[in-house]
C-alpha positions as CSV (number, residue, x, y, z in Angstrom):
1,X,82.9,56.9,123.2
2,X,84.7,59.6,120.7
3,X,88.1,59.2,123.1
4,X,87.8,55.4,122.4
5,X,87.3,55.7,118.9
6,X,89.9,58.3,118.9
7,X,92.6,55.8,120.9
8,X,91.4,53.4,118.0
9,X,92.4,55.7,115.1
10,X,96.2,56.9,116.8
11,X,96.9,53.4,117.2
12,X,96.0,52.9,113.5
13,X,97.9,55.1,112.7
14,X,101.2,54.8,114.5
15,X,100.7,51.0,112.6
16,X,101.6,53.3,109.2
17,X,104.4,55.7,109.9
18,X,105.1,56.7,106.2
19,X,101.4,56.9,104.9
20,X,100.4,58.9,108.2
21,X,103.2,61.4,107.9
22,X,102.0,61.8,104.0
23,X,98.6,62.7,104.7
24,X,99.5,64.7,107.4
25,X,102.0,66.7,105.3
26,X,99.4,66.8,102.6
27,X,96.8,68.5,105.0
28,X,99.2,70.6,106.5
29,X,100.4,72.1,103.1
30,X,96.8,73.1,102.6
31,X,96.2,74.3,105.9
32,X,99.6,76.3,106.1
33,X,99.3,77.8,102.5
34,X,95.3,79.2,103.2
35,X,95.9,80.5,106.8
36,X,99.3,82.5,105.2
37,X,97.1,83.7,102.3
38,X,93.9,84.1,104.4
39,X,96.0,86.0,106.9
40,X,97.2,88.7,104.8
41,X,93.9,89.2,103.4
42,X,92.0,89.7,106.5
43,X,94.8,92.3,108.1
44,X,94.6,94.2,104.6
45,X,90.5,93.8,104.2
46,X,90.2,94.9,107.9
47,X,87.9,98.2,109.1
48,X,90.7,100.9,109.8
49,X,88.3,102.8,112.4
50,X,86.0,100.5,114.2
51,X,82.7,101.7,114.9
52,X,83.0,105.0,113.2
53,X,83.2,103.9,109.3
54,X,79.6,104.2,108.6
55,X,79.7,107.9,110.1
56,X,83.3,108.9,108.0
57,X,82.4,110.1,104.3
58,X,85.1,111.1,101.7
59,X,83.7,114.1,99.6
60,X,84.5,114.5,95.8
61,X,83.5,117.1,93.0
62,X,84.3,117.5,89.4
63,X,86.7,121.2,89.0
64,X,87.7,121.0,85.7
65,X,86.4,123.9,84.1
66,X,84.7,123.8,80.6
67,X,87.1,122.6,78.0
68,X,89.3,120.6,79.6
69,X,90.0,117.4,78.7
70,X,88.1,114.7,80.7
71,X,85.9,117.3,82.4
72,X,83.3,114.8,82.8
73,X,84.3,112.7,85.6
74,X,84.9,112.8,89.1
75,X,88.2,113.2,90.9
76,X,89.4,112.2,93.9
77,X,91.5,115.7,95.1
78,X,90.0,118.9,95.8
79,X,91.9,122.2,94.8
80,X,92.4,124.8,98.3
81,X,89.5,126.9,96.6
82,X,86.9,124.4,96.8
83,X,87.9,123.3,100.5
84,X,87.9,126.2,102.2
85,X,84.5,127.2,100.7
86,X,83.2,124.0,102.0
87,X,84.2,125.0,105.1
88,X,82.7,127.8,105.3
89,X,79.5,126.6,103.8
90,X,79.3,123.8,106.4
91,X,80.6,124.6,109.7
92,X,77.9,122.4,111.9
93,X,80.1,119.8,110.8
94,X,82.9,117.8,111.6
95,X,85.2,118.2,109.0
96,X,88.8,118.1,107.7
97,X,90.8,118.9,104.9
98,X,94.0,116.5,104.5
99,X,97.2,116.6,102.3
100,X,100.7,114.7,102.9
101,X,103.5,115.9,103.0
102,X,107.5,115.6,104.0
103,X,108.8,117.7,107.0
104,X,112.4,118.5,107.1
105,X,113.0,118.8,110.8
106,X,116.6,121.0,111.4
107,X,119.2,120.1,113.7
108,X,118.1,120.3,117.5
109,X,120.1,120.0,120.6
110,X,122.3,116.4,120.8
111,X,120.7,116.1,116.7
112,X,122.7,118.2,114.6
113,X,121.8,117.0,111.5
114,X,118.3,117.5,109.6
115,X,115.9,114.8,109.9
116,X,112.7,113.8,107.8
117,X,109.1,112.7,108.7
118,X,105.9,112.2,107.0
119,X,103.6,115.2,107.7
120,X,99.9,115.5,107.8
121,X,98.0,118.8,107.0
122,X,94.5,119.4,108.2
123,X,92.3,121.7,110.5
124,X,91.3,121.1,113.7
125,X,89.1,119.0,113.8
126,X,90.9,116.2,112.1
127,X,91.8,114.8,115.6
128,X,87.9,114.4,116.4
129,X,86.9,113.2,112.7
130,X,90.0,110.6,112.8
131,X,89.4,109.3,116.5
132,X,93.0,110.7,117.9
133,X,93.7,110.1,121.5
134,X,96.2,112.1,122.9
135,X,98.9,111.2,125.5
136,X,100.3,114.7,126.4
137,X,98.4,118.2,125.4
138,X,95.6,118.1,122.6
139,X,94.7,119.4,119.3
140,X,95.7,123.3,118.2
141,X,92.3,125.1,118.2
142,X,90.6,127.2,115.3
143,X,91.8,130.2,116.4
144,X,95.5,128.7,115.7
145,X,94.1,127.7,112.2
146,X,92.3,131.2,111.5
147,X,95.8,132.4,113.0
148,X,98.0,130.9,111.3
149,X,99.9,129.8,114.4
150,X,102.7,127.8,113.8
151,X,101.8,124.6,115.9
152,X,102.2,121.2,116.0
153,X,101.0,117.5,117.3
154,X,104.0,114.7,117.1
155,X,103.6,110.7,117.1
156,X,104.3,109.3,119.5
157,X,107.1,107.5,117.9
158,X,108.3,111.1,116.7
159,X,108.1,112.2,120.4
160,X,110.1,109.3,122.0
161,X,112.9,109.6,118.9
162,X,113.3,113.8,119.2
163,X,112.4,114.2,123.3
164,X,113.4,110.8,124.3
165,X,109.1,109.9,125.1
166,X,108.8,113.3,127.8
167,X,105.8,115.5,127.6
168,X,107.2,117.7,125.0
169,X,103.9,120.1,125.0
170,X,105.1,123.7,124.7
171,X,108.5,122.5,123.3
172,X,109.7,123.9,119.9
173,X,110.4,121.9,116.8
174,X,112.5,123.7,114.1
175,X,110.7,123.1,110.4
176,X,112.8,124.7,108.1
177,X,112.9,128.0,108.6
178,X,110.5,128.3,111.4
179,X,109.5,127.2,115.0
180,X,106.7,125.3,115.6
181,X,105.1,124.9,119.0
182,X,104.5,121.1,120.0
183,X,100.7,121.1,121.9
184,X,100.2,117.7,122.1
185,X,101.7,114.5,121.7
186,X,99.1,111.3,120.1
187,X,98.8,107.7,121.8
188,X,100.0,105.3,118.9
189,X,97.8,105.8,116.0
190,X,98.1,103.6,112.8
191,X,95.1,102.8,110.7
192,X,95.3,100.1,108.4
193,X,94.6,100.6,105.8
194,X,95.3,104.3,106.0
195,X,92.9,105.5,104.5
196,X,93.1,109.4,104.6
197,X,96.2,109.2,102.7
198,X,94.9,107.3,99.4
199,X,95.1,109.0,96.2
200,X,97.5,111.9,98.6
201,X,101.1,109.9,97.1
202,X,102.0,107.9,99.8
203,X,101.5,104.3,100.7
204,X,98.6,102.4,102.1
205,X,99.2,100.4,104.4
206,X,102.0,100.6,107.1
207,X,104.2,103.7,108.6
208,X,103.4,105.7,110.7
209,X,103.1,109.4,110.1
210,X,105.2,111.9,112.6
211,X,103.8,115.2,112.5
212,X,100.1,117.2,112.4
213,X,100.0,120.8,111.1
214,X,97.7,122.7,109.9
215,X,97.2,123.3,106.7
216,X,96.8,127.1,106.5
217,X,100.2,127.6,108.2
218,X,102.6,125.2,106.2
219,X,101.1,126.5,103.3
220,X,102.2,130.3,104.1
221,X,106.0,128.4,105.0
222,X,106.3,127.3,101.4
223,X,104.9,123.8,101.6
224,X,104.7,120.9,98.4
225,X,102.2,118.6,98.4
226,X,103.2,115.1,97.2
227,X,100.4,114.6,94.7
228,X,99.4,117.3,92.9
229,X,97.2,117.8,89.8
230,X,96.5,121.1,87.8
231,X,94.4,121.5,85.2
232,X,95.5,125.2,84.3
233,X,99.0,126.6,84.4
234,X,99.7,126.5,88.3
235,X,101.1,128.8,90.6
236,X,102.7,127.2,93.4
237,X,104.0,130.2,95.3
238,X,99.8,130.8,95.8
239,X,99.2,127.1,96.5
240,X,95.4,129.0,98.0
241,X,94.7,130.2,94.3
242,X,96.7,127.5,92.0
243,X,93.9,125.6,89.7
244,X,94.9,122.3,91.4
245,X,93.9,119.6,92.9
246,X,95.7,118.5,96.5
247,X,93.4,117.8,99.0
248,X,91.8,114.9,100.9
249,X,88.0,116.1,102.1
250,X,86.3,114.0,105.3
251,X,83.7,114.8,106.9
252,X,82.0,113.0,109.8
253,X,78.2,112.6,109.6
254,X,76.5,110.6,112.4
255,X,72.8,110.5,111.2
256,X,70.8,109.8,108.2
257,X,69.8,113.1,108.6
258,X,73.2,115.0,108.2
259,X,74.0,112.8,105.3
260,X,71.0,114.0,103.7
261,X,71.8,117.9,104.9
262,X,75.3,117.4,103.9
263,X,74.2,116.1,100.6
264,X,72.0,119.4,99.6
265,X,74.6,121.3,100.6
266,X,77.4,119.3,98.7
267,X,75.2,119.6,95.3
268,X,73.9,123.1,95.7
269,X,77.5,124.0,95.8
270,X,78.5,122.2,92.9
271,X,75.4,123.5,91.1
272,X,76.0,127.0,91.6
273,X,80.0,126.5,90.7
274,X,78.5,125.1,87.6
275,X,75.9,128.5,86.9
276,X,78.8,130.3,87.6
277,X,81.1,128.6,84.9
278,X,83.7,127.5,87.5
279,X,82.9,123.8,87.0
280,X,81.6,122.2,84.0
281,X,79.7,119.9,85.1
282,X,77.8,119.6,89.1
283,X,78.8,116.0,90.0
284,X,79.5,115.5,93.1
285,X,80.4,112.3,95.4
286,X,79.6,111.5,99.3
287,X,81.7,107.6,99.3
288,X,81.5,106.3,103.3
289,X,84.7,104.6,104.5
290,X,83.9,101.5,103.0
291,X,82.9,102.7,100.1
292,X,86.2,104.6,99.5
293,X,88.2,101.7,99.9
294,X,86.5,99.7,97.5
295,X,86.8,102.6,94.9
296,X,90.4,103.1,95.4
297,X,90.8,99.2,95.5
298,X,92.9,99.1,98.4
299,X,93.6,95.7,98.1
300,X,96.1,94.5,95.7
301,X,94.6,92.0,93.0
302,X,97.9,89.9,93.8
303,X,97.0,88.8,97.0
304,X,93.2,88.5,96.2
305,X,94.6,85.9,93.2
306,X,97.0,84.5,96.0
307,X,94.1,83.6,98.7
308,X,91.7,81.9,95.6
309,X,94.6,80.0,94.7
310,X,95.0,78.7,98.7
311,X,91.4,78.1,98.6
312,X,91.6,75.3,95.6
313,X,95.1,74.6,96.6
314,X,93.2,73.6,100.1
315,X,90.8,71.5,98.3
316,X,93.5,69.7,96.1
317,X,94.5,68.6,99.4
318,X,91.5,67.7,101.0
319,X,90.9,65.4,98.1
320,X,94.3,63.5,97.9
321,X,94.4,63.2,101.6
322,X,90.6,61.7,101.5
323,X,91.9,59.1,98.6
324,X,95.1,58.6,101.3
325,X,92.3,57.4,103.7
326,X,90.4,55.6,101.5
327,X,93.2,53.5,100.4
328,X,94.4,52.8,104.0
329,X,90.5,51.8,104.8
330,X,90.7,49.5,102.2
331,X,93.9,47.8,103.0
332,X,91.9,47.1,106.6
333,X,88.8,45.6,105.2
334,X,90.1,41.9,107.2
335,X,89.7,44.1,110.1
336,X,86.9,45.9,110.0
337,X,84.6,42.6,108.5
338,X,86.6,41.1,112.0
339,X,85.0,43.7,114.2
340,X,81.6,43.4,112.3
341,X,81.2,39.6,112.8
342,X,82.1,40.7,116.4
343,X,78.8,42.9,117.0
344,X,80.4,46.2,115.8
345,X,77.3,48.3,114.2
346,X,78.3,50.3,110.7
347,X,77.5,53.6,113.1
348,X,80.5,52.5,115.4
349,X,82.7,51.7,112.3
350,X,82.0,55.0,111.2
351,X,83.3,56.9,113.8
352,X,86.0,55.2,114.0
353,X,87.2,56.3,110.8
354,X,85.9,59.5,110.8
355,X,87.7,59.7,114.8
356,X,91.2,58.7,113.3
357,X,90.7,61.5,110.1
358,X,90.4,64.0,112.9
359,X,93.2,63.0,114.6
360,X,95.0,63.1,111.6
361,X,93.3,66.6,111.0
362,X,94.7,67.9,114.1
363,X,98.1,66.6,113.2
364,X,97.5,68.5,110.2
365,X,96.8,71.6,112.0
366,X,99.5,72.2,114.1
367,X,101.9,71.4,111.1
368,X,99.7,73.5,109.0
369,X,100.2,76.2,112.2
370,X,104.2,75.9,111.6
371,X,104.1,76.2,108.2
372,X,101.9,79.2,107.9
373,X,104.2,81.1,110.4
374,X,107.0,80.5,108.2
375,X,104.9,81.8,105.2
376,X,104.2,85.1,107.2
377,X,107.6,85.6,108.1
378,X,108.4,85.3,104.0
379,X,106.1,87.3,103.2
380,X,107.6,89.8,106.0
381,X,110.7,90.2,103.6
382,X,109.4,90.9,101.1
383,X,109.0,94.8,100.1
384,X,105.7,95.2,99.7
385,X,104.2,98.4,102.1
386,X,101.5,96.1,103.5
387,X,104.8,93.0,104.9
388,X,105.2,94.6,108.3
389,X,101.9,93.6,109.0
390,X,101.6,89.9,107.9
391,X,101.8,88.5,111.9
392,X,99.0,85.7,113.1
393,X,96.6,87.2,115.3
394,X,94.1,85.2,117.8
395,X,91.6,85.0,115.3
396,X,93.4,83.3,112.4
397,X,94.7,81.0,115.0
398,X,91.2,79.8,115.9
399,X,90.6,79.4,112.2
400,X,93.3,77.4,111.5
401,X,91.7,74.9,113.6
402,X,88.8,75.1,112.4
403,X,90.1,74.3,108.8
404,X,91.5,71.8,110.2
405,X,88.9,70.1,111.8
406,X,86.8,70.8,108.5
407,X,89.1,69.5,106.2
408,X,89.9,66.8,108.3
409,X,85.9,65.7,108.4
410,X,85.6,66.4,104.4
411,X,88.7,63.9,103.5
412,X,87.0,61.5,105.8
413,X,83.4,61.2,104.8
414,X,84.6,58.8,101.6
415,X,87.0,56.1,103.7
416,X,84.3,56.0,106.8
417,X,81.1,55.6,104.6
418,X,82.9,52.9,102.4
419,X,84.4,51.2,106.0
420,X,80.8,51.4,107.5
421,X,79.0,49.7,103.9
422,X,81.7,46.7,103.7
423,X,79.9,43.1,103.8
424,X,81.7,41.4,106.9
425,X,80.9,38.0,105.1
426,X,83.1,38.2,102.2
427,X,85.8,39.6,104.2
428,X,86.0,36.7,106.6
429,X,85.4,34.1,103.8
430,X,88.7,35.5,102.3
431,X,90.5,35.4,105.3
């Protein structure tokens, strides 16, 4: 009965070129202009490590020493000093320190001239804690961080634009002055939003970082950190000893249980830094994944104001195209008092009109479906870090329809009750 009343509201319609293609176009704009917004805003709200966020934890402490000026408050770095003597403090867990960092690669064979990538700094375990797959070799080991060994892990991207994609394991990588042994080579890895590298100096969301070293070594070779904060006159020849902060902490804690342990541990450190007049005050923070990206408001307020403005933009439209209806519904009153006198129940007049504001929903959609593909691609030029990533996936796709259909149904609720309630007898005594 639906595919009747349905063949009913196309031929309707069709019977109105002009006013059909303007509600359609007036849906579609709504449709196209949430789905662009609504997009973005679900690639940039997404969970960068499925399944594992509840068990990652970013750890914070308060260094300042007394006197210094806002020593009261939490910061989001941690100075080499503090790091390593969490390490040691802690070493039933899985747990990484992380900094950022540019790596000059020098000229190699067939690439004469010296080439740049991001750089990431941690210990070994980072691969565990950060769910890294590798495609060739694995992670260095803690003897190579206790050692100093000068090793490193490449992209994959890295490995296919320096060794042309071959297993490059045991190949050497000239950075700056030294060699560095490559021991494994990563499957694509790309978190979004990437959240190890907030409040480090580089971007959120997009790239893709080319190197893993540790920490202990690129320190000894002279490395610079790209955010760094000191609240005493630094050093940064002795990066190990400098009164600065530069450092990323995670730590991966699977149970209630270790949160809790962690926890202790966490504050009686900061406790005892605090007795010792290190610290001048003992707060500490544990954030989970989650958490952390709240705090560090990983998604801009511009394209939080750009998806509520879609979302009443949407109902702007759902409104004028309902009032489109209703006029058209009452331009047909002659015909639908007709099919009353004729046996037609208000339920069957109903659907009718609700069947042809689908129809006209679906219409809507795939326009809406266009237009919001061409909204992505805009948004693609423009130079914000997070454009690379503004591309339709199945699940928008589904919702488009289903705003569709929704909309559709909301604009017309008004034209098919007031169809359904017209008095056949005064329509055919006007006739």
């Amino acid at each position: 009965m639906w595919l009747y009343y349905l063949k009913l509201g196309l031929r309707s319609l069709l019977r109105s070129p002009v006013l059909t293609a303007l509600t359609v176009l007036m849906l579609a704009m709504g449709i196209g202009a949430c789905i662009t917004t609504w997009t973005v805003y679900h690639l940039l709200s997404g969970d960068p490590m499925p399944g594992r966020s509840g068990q990652l934890f970013y750890v914070r402490l308060n260094p300042y020493p007394p006197g210094v000026e806002a020593a009261d408050r939490l910061v989001t770095l941690m100075s080499y000093h503090d790091a390593s003597a969490l390490w040691q403090l802690t070493p039933q867990f899985e747990q990484t320190p992380v900094a950022l960092g540019t790596i000059v690669i020098d000229g190699m064979a067939g690439k004469p001239r010296p080439s740049t990538t991001e750089g990431v700094l941690g210990r070994a375990p980072m691969f565990d804690v950060f769910a890294m797959h590798f495609r060739y070799g694995g992670p260095w080991s803690a003897m190579d961080d206790a050692s100093h060994a000068r090793v490193v892990v490449l992209s994959e991207a890295l490995n296919r634009r320096l060794f042309h994609g071959e297993n490059s394991v045991g190949r050497l990588l000239p950075v700056g002055t030294h060699d560095y042994r490559v021991v494994g080579v990563l499957r694509p890895w790309s978190p979004q939003p990437r959240f190890y590298a907030l409040s480090l100096g580089n971007r959120s969301y997009g790239g893709t970082d080319g190197a893993f070293m540790p920490v202990t070594t690129q320190m000894d070779d002279g490395f610079v950190p790209e955010n760094i904060n000191c609240y005493a006159e630094p050093d940064f020849r002795h990066l190990a000893r400098a009164p600065c902060t530069w450092l990323g902490y995670w730590v991966q804690l699977r149970s209630k249980a270790d949160q809790q342990a962690y926890r202790r541990l966490l504050a009686g450190y900061a406790g005892q830094q605090k007795s010792q007049g290190r610290f001048a005050s003992a707060q500490m923070g544990l954030d989970d994944l989650r958490t952390w990206l709240i705090t560090r408001k990983v998604i801009p307020e511009d394209v939080q104001l750009q998806a509520n403005i879609a979302f009443g933009f949407l109902w702007i439209c759902i409104v004028n195209t309902g009032g489109l209806l209703l006029a058209k519904c009452l331009r047909r009153s002659r015909e639908i008092g007709t099919r009353r006198a004729l046996g037609a129940s208000r339920g069957a007049i109903f659907a009718q009109f609700l069947a042809e504001s689908v129809a006209v929903g679906l219409a809507g959609g795939a326009l809406g479906l266009l237009l919001s593909m061409a909204g992505l691609w805009a948004v693609r030029q423009q130079p914000a870090a997070y454009a690379g990533l503004a591309h339709l996936d199945g699940s928008m796709f589904m919702l488009a329809w289903v705003v569709a259909l929704v909309a559709s149904v909301l604009a017309g609720l008004l034209p098919a009750w007031r169809a359904s309630v017209l008095a056949p007898a005064t329509q055919l005594k006007a006739m």
